[in-house]
GUMI-426338 format. One record per residue (C-alpha): residue in one letter; x, y, z; chain. Coordinates in pm, whole numbers. Layout:
BEGIN
A_X_Y_Z_A
...
REM end
This chain:
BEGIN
X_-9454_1445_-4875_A
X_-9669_1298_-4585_A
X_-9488_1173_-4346_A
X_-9765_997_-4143_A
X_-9898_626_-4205_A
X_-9757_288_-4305_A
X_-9450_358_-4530_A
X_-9435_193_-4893_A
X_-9187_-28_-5011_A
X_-8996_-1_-5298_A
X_-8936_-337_-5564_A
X_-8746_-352_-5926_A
X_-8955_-412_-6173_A
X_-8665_-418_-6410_A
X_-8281_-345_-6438_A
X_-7978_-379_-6664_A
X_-7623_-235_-6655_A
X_-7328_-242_-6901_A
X_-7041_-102_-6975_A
X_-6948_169_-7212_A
X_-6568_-11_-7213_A
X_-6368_-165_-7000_A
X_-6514_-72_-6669_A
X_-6844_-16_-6560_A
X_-6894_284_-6357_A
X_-7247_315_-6288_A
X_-7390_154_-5964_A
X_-7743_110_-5866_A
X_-7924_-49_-5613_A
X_-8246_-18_-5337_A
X_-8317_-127_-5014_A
X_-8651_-59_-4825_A
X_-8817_252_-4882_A
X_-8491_353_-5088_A
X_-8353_334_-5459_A
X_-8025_490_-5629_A
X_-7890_548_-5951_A
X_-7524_631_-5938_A
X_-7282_781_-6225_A
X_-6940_779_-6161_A
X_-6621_993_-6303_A
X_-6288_950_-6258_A
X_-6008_1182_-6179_A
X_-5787_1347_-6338_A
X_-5490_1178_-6181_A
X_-5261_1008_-6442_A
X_-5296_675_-6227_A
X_-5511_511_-6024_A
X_-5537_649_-5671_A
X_-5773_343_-5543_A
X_-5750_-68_-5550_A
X_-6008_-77_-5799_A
X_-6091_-101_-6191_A
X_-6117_283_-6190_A
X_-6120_549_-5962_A
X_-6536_589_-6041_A
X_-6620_240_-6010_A
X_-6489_260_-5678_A
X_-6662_553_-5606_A
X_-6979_409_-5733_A
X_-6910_80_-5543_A
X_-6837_229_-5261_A
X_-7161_467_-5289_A
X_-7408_177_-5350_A
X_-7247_13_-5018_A
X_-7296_252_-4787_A
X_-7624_353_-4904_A
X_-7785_-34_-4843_A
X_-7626_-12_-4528_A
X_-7748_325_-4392_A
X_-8094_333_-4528_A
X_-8264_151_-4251_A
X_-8430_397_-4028_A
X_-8352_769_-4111_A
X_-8441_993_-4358_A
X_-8271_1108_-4702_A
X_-8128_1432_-4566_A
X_-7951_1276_-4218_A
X_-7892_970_-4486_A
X_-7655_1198_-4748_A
X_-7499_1321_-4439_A
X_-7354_1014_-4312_A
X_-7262_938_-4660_A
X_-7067_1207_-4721_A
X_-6918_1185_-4432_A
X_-6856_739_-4466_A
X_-6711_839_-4826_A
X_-6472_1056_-4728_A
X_-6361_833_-4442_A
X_-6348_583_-4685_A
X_-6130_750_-4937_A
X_-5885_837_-4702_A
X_-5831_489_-4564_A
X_-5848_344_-5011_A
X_-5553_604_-5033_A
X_-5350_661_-4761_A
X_-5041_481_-4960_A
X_-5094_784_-5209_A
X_-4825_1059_-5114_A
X_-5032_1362_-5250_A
X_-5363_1419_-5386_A
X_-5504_1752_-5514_A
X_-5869_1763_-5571_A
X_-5902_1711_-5945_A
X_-5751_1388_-5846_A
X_-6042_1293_-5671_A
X_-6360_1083_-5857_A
X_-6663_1241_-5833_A
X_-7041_1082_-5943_A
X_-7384_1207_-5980_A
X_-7642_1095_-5798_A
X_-8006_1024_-5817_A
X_-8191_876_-5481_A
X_-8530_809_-5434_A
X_-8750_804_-5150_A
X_-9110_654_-5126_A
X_-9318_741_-4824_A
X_-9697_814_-4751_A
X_-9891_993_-4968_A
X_-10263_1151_-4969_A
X_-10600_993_-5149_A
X_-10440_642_-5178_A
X_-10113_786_-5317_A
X_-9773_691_-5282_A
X_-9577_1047_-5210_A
X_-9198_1014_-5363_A
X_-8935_1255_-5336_A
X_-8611_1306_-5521_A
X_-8274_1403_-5434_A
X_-8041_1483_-5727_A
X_-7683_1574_-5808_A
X_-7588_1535_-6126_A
X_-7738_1430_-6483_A
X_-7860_1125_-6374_A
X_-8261_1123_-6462_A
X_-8563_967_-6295_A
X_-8894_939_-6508_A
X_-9183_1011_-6282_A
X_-9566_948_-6370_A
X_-9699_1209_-6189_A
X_-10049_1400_-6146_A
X_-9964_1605_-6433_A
X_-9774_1258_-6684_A
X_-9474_1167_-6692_A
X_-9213_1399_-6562_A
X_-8843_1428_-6548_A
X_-8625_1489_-6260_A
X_-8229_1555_-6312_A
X_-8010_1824_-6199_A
X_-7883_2063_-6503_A
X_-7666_2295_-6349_A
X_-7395_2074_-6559_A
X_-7537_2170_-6886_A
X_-7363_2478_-6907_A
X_-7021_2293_-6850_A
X_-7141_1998_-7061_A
X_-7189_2234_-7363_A
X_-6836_2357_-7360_A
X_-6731_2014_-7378_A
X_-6935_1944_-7675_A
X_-6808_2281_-7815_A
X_-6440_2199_-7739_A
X_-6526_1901_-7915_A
X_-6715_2019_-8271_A
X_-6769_1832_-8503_A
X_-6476_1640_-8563_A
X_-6476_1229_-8573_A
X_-6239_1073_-8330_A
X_-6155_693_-8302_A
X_-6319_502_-8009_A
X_-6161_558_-7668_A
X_-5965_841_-7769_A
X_-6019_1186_-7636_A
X_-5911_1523_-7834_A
X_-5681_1754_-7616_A
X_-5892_2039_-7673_A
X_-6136_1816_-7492_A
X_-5913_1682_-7205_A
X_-5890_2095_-7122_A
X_-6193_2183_-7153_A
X_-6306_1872_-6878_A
X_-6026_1989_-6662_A
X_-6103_2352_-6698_A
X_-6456_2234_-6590_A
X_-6407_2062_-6287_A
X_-6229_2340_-6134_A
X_-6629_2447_-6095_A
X_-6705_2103_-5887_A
X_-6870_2175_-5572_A
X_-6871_2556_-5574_A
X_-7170_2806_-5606_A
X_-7065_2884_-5964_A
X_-7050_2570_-6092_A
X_-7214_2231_-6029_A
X_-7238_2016_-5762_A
X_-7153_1614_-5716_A
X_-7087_1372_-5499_A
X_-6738_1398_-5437_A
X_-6489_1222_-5141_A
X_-6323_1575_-5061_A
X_-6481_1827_-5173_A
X_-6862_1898_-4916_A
X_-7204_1851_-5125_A
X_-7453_1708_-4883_A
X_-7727_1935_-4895_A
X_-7656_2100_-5237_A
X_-7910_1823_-5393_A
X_-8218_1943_-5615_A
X_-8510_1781_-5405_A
X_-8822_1687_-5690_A
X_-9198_1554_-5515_A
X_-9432_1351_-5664_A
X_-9766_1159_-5591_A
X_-9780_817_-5777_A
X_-10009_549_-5765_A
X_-9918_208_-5572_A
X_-9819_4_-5826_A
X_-9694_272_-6113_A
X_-9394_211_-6250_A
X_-9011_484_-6199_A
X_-8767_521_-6405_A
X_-8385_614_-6288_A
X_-8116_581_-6573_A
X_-7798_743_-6608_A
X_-7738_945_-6886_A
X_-7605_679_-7139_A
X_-7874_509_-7129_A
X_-8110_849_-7206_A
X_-7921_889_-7477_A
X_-8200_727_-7667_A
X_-8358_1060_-7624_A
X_-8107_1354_-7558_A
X_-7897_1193_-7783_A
X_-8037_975_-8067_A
X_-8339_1154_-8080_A
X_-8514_816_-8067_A
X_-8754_838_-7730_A
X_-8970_1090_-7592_A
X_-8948_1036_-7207_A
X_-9289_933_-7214_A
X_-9226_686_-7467_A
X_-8935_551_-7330_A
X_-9081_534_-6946_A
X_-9369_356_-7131_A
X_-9143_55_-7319_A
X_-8917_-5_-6999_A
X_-9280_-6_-6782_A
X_-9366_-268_-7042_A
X_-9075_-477_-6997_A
X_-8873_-370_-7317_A
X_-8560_-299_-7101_A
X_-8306_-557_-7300_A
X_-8456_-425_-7623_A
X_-8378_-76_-7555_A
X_-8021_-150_-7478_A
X_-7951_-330_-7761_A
X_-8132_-79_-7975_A
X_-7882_174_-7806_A
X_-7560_5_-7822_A
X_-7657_-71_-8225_A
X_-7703_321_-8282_A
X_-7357_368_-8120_A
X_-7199_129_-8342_A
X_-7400_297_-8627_A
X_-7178_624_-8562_A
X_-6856_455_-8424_A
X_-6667_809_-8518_A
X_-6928_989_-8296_A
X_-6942_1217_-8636_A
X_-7328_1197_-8671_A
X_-7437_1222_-8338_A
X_-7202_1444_-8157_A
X_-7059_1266_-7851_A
X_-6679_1229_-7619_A
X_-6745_843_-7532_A
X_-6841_674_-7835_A
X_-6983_379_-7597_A
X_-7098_543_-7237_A
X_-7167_297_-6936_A
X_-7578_259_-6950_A
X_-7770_181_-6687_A
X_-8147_145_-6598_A
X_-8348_100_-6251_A
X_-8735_47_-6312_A
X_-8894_55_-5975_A
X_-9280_53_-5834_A
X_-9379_165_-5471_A
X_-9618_2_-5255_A
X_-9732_-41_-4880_A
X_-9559_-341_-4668_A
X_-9693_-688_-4678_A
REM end
């Protein structure tokens, strides 16, 4: 990415959030030159370690925070270091009135952030910084393009396997399941396994980085993965289809459309899936130079 000349500003076009259940754990947000999509996870501590709805949602919170407030004047690499740094600061002071934590216990939450800055020939050059299955839709020189960090799927697909395909009620998780997640996150953070933001365990710098020219003006797509399931999941979308209706507006729709499929399969028997209803969430941003 260029890094001389004015640098571009980033604006929603378009957003929407709900929640799978009770809590919402996705956070999202910009500021500047920034933009974030955040999904959080909880532990797998039998209660709450922080003063919040979840253990995620205060992650995610917590994320979103520090990320408006650091994104002034440095760039995304020095930026994930403070952050890592803030959050674990953070989660030590949210729960010091805990007597022991292990790091299982510990939320964790992918992370997608983007970063606008000069381009060449006009362009807007954007780069991407991803932890995590969080996806940004991209129309790039060569269409639309996806960024997202997979070295989950392996992980995710012995979760699916553990899973089969047996119907379960809404909200309820098979043991086989609740192993296979736990067996799982013994790979958090390591070379072997996947990486996340996490409040104990180091990940700054362990982000896939993605680059991009776009036009001034052209619309980007971050969602967290309950929302894509109206393509890895439903089969509904193409990415370039979907990028296309939330470009055009069609945001609301599209979640409605979504949570209507899920309550089309409330036994998650047709379509394969551990949370019948996921948190969804959708950030449609456009890059420009400052007024």
């Amino acid at each position: 990415m260029n890094e001389t000349g004015p640098i571009p500003l980033l604006r929603s076009l378009d957003r929407l959030s709900l929640a799978g259940s009770r809590v919402n754990e996705d956070g999202t947000g910009l500021r500047g030159r920034f933009a974030w999509i955040v999904d959080g996870a909880t532990g797998l501590s039998d209660e709450p370690l922080t003063p919040a709805g979840s253990d995620a949602s205060w992650l995610a919170h917590a994320i979103g925070e520090r990320l408006a407030e650091l994104s002034g004047g440095t760039g995304a690499g020095a930026l994930l270091n403070r952050l890592e740094e803030e959050l674990r600061t953070a989660f030590e002071a949210a729960t010091a009135h805990v007597t022991e934590i292990v790091d299982h216990h510990a939320p964790s939450a992918c992370l997608g952030l983007i970063e606008a800055g000069p381009g060449e020939n006009g362009g807007i050059g954007v780069r991407g910084r991803f932890l995590g299955d969080v996806v940004a839709l991209v129309p790039s020189e060569s269409g639309v393009v996806r960024w997202s960090d997979e070295r989950a799927k392996p992980f995710e697909k012995r979760t699916l396997a553990a899973l089969g395909a047996r119907e379960h009620e809404p909200g309820t998780m098979p043991e086989a399941v609740r192993r296979q997640i736990r067996e799982n996150r013994t790979r958090l953070n390591r070379p072997d396994g996947y990486w996340v933001v996490n409040p104990r365990r180091p990940w700054a710098g362990h982000e896939l980085t993605f680059e991009a020219s776009v036009d001034p003006g052209a619309a980007i797509v971050l969602a967290t993965d309950g929302f894509m399931r109206l393509v890895d999941v439903f089969g509904a979308y193409s990415d370039v289809a979907l990028h296309a209706a939330l470009a055009a507006g069609r945001g609301a729709e599209l979640m409605q459309e979504l949570r209507e499929r899920e309550r089309s399969d409330l036994m998650a028997g047709a379509y394969p899936r551990v949370k019948t209803h996921d948190d969804a969430t959708f950030l449609v941003i456009a890059a420009g130079p400052q007024a």
